[in-house]
VOBA-1610 file (N, C-alpha, C; in pm, whole numbers, padded with zeros to 5 digits, always signed):
BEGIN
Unk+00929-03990-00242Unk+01016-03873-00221Unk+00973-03798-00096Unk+01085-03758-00019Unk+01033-03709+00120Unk+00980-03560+00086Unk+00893-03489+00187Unk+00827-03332+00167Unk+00843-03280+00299Unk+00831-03156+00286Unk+00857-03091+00372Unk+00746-02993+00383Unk+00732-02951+00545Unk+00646-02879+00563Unk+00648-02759+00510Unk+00565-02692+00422Unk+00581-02533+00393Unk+00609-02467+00466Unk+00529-02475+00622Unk+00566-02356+00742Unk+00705-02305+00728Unk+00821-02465+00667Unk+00919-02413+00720Unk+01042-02349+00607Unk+00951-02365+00503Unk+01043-02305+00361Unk+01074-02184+00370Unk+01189-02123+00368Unk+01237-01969+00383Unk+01171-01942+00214Unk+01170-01778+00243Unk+01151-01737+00110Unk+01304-01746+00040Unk+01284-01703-00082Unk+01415-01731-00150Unk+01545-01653-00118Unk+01497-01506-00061Unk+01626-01404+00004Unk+01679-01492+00110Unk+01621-01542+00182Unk+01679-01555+00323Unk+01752-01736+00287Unk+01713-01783+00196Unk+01750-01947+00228Unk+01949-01960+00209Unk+01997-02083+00296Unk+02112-02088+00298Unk+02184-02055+00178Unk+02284-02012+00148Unk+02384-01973-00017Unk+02495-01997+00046Unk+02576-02070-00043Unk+02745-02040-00012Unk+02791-02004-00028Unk+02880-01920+00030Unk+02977-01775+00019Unk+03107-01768+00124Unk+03207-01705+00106Unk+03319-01720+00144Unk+03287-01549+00212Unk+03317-01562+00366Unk+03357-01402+00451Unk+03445-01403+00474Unk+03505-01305+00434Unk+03647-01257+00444Unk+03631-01154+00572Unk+03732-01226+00702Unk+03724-01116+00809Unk+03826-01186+00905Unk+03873-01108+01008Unk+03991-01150+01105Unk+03913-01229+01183Unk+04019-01324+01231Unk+03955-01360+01341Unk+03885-01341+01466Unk+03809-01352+01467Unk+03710-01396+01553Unk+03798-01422+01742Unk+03769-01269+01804Unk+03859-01278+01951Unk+03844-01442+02057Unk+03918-01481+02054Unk+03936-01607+02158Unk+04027-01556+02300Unk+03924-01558+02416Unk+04020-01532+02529Unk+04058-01584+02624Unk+04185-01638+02714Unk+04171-01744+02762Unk+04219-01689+02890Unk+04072-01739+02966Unk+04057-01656+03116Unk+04149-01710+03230Unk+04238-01833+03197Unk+04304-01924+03254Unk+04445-01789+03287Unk+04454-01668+03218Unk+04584-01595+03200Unk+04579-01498+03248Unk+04690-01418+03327Unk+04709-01342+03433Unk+04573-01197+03378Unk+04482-01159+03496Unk+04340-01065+03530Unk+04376-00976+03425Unk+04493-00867+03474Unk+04529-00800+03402Unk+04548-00785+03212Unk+04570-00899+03182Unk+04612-00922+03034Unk+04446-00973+02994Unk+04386-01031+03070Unk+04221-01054+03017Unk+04141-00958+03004Unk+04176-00864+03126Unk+04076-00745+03083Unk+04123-00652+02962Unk+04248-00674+02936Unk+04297-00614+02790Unk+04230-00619+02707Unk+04225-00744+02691Unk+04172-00840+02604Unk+04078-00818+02548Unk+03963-00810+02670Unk+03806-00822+02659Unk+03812-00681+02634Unk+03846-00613+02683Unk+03820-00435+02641Unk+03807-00370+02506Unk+03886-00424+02444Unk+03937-00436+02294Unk+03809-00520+02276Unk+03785-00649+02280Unk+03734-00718+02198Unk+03617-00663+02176Unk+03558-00567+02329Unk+03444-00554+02331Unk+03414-00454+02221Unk+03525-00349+02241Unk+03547-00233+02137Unk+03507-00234+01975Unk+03613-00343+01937Unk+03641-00366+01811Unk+03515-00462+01750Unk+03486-00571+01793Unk+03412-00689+01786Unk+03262-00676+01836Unk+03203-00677+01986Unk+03124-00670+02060Unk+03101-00782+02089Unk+03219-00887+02054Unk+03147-01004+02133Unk+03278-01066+02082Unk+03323-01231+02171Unk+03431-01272+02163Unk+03392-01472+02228Unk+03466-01530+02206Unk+03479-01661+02300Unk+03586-01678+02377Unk+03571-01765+02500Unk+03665-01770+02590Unk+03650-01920+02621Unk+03797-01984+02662Unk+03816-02088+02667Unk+03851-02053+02820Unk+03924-02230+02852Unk+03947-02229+02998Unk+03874-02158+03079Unk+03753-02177+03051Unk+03627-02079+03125Unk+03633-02110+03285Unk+03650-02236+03348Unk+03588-02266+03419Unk+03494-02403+03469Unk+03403-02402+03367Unk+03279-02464+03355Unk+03352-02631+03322Unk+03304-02651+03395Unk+03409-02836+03356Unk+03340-02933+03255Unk+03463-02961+03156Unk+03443-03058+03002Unk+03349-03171+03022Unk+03409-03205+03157Unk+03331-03333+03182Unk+03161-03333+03226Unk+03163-03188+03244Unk+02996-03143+03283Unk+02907-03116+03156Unk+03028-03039+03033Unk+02964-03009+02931Unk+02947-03140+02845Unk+03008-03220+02821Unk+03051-03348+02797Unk+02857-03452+02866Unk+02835-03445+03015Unk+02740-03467+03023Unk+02592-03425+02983Unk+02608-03303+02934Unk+02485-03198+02912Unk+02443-03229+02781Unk+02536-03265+02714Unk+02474-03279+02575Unk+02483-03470+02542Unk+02535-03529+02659Unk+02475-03645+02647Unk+02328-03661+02668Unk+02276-03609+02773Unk+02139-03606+02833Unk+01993-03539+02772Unk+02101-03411+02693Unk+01998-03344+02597Unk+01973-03430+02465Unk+02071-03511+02398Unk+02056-03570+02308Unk+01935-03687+02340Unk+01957-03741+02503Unk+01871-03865+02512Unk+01769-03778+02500Unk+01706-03677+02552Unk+01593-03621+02592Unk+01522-03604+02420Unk+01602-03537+02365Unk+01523-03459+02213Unk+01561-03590+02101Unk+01593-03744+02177Unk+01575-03867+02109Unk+01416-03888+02137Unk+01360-03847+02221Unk+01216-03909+02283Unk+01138-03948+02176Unk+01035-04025+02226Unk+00912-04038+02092Unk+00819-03907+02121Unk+00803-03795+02025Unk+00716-03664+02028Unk+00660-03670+02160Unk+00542-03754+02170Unk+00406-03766+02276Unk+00501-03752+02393Unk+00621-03827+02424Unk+00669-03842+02575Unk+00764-03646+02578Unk+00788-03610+02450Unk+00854-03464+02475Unk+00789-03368+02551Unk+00612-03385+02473Unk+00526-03263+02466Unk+00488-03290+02620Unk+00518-03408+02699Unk+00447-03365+02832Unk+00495-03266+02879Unk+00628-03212+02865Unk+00701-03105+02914Unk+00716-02948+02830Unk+00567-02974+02730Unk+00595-02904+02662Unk+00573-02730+02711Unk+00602-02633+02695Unk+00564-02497+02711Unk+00438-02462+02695Unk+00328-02412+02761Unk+00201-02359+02685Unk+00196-02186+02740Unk+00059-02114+02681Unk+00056-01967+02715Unk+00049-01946+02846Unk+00066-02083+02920Unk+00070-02039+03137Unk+00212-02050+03142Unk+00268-02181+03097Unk+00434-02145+03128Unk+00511-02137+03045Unk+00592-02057+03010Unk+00697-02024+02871Unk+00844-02104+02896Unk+00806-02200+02999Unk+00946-02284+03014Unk+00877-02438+02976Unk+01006-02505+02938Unk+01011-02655+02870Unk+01042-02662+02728Unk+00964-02747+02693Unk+00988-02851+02514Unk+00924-02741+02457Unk+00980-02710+02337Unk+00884-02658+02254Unk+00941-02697+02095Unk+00870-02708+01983Unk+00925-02754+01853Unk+00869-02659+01728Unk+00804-02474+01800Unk+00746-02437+01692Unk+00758-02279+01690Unk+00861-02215+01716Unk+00883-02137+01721Unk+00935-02056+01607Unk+00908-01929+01523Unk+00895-01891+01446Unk+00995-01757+01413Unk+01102-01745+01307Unk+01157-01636+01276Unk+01077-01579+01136Unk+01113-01430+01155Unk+01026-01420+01060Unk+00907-01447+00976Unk+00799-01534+01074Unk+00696-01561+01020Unk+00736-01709+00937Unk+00868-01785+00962Unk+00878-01885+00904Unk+00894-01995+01026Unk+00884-02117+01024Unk+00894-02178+01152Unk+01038-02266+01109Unk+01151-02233+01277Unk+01203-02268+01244Unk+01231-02407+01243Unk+01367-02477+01172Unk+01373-02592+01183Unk+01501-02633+01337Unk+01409-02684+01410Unk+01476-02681+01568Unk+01385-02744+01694Unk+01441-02824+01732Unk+01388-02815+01898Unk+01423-02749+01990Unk+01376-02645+02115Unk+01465-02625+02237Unk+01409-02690+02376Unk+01448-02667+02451Unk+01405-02693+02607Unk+01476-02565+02664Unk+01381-02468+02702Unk+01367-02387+02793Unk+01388-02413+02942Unk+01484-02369+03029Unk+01496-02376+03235Unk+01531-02239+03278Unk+01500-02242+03397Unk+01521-02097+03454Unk+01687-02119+03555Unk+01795-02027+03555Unk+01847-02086+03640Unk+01841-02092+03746Unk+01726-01976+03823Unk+01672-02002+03952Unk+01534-02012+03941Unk+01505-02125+03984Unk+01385-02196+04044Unk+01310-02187+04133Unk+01180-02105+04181Unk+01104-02044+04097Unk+01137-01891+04078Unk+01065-01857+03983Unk+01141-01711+03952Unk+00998-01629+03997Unk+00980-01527+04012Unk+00858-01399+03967Unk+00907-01310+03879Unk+00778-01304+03832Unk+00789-01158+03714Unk+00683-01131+03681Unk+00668-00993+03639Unk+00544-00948+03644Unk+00435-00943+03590Unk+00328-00947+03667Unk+00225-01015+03589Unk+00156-00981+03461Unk+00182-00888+03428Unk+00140-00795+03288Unk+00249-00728+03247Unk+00263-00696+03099Unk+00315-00573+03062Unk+00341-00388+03106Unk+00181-00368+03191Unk+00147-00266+03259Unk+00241-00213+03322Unk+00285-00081+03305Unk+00397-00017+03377Unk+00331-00032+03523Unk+00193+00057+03552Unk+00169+00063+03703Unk+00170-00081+03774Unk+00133-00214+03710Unk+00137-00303+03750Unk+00221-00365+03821Unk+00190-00389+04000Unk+00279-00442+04056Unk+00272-00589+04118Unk+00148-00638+04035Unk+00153-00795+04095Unk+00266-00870+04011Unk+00302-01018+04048Unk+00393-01055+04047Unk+00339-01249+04001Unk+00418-01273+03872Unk+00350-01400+03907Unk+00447-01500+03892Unk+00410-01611+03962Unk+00547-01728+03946Unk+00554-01815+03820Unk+00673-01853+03774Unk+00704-01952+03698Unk+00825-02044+03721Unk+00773-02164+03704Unk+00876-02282+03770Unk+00924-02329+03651Unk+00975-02393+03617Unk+01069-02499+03572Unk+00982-02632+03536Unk+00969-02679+03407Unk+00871-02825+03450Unk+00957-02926+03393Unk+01022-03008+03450Unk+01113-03145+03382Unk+01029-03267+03305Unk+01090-03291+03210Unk+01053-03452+03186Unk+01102-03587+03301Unk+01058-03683+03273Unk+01074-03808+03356Unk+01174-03890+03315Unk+01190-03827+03197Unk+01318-03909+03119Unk+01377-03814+03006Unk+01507-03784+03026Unk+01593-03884+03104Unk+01615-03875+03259Unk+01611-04010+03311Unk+01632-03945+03480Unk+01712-03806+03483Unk+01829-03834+03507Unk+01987-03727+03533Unk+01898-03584+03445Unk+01847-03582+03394Unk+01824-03464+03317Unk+01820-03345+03394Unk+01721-03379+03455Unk+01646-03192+03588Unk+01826-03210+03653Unk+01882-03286+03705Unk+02021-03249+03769Unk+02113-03195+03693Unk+02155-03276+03616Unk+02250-03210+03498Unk+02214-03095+03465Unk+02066-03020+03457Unk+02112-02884+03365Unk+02091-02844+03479Unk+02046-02846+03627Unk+02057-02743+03733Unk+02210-02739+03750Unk+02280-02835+03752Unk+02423-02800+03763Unk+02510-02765+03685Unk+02457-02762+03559Unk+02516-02687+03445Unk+02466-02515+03448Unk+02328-02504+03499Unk+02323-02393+03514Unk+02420-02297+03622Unk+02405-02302+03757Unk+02476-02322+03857Unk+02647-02270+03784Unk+02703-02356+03747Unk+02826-02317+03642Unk+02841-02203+03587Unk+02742-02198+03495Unk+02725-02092+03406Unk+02694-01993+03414Unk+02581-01936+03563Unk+02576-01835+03626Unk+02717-01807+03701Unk+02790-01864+03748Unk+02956-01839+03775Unk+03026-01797+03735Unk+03032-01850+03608Unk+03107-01796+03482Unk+03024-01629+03438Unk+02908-01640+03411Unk+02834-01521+03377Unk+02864-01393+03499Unk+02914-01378+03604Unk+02922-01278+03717Unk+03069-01286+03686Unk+03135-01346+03659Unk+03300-01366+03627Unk+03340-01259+03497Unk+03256-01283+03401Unk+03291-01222+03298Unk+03222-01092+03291Unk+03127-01069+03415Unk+03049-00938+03450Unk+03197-00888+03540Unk+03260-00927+03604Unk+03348-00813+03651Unk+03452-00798+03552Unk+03519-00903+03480Unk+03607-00878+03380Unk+03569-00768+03289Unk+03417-00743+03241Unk+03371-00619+03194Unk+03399-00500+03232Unk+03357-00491+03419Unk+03363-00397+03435Unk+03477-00324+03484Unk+03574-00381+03514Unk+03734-00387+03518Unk+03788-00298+03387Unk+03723-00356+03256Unk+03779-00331+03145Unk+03708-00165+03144Unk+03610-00133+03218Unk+03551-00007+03174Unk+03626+00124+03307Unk+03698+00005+03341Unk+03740+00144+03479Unk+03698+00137+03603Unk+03589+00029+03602Unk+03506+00047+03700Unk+03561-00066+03826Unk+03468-00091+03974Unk+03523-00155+04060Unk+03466-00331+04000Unk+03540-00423+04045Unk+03470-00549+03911Unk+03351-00630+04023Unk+03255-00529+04137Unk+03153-00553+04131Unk+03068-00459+04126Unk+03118-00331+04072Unk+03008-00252+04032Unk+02858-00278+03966Unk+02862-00391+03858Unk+02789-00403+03804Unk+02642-00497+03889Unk+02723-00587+03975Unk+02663-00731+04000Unk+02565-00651+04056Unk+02476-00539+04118Unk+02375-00544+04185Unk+02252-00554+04099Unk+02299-00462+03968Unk+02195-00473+03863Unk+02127-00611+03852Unk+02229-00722+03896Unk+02115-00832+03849Unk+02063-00918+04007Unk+02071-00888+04084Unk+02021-00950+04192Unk+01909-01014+04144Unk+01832-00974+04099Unk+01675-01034+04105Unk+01653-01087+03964Unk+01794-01100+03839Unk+01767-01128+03714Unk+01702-01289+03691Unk+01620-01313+03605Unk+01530-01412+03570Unk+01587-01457+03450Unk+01736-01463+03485Unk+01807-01578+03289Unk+01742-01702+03296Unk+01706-01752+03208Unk+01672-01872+03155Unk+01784-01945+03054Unk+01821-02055+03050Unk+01902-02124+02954Unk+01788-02192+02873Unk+01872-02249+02787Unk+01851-02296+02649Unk+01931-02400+02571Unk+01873-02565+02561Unk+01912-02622+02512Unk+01893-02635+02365Unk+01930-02637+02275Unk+01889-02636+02119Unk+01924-02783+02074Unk+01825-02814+01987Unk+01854-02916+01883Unk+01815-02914+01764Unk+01898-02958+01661Unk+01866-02867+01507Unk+01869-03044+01413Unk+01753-03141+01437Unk+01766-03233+01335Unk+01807-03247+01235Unk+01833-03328+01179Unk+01890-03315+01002Unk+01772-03283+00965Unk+01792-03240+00878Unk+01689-03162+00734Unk+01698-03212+00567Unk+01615-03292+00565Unk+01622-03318+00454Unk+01628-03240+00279Unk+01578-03121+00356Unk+01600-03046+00241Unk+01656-02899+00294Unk+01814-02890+00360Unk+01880-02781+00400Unk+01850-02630+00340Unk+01877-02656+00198Unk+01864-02546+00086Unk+01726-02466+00122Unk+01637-02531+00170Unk+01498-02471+00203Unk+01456-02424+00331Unk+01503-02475+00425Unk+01485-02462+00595Unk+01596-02390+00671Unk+01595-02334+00792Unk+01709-02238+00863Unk+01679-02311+00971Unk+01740-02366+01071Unk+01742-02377+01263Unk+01836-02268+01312Unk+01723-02214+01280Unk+01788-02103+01366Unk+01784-02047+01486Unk+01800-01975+01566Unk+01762-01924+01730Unk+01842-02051+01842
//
């Protein structure tokens, strides 16, 4: 009979239950449709909801279509060939398989990238502190296409992300690049997830 690691047993409040939510749908916006009627859209959604999905984004099928071909080969690996890329307390980017909600570990792989390569940030917590330290990006060797595919998936997605930063700020009154200076120097990182089967669902969450 298969077992499972304790780390990753939820206590009994938190483990999956099935239950029926009763609630409207869930805003879908499709950015493909005249500026004006999107920022409607999003204004409201932001209002009512605080958060929404949008189709006809942009970001091309055939790119997303590749991204999760490549992530699948990657988080197929045998463990030993993952962990070369794994994250440690010098760099908080790559493989990692042990990350913890609530003091429970969840059930999940991710791969951590920055979308700009190399980034700074600062070297301590310390408010007066003004040194600065770098962090790169570290790829695996396999799958080849991998380091390309998510730089150009990133690339995309920062596009889309300044797109839907002026559609915001449009919706607030404002000019729709008011906002963009705030992030000149922002340090987003993406995030690939993979959530294995689980042999015993009822007990484990992949969550994050």
């Amino acid at each position: 009979m298969a077992e499972i690691d304790p780390a990753f047993i939820q206590p009994p409040e938190y483990r999956p239950k099935p239950k029926v939510i009763e609630t409207d749908e869930i805003p879908v916006i499709d950015l493909s449709k005249d500026t004006k009627e999107v920022v409607l859209e999003i204004g409201e959604a932001c209002k009512t909801w605080g958060f929404f999905q949008v189709i006809n984004h942009g970001v091309p099928l055939e790119l997303l279509s590749r991204i999760k071909k490549t992530s699948k080969e990657f988080f197929d690996l045998p463990m030993e060939e993952k962990k070369l890329a794994k994250r440690d307390e010098v760099n908080p980017l790559g493989y990692h398989d042990s990350e913890h909600t609530k003091n429970v570990r969840d059930w999940k792989e991710v791969f951590d990238f920055l979308a700009k390569d190399p980034t700074f940030v600062p070297a301590s917590h310390e408010p007066d502190d003004t040194q600065l330290r770098t962090i790169r990006n570290q790829w695996p060797a396999h799958p080849p296409e991998f380091r390309d595919v998510c730089e150009e998936y990133a690339g995309e997605v920062e596009k889309l992300a300044y797109k839907m930063l002026e559609l915001i700020s449009l919706s607030l009154g404002l000019p729709g690049d008011r906002l963009h200076g705030y992030f000149k120097d922002q340090i987003s990182f993406l995030r690939v997830n993979h959530y294995p089967a689980c042999p015993f669902p009822e007990l484990a969450l992949g969550v994050g």
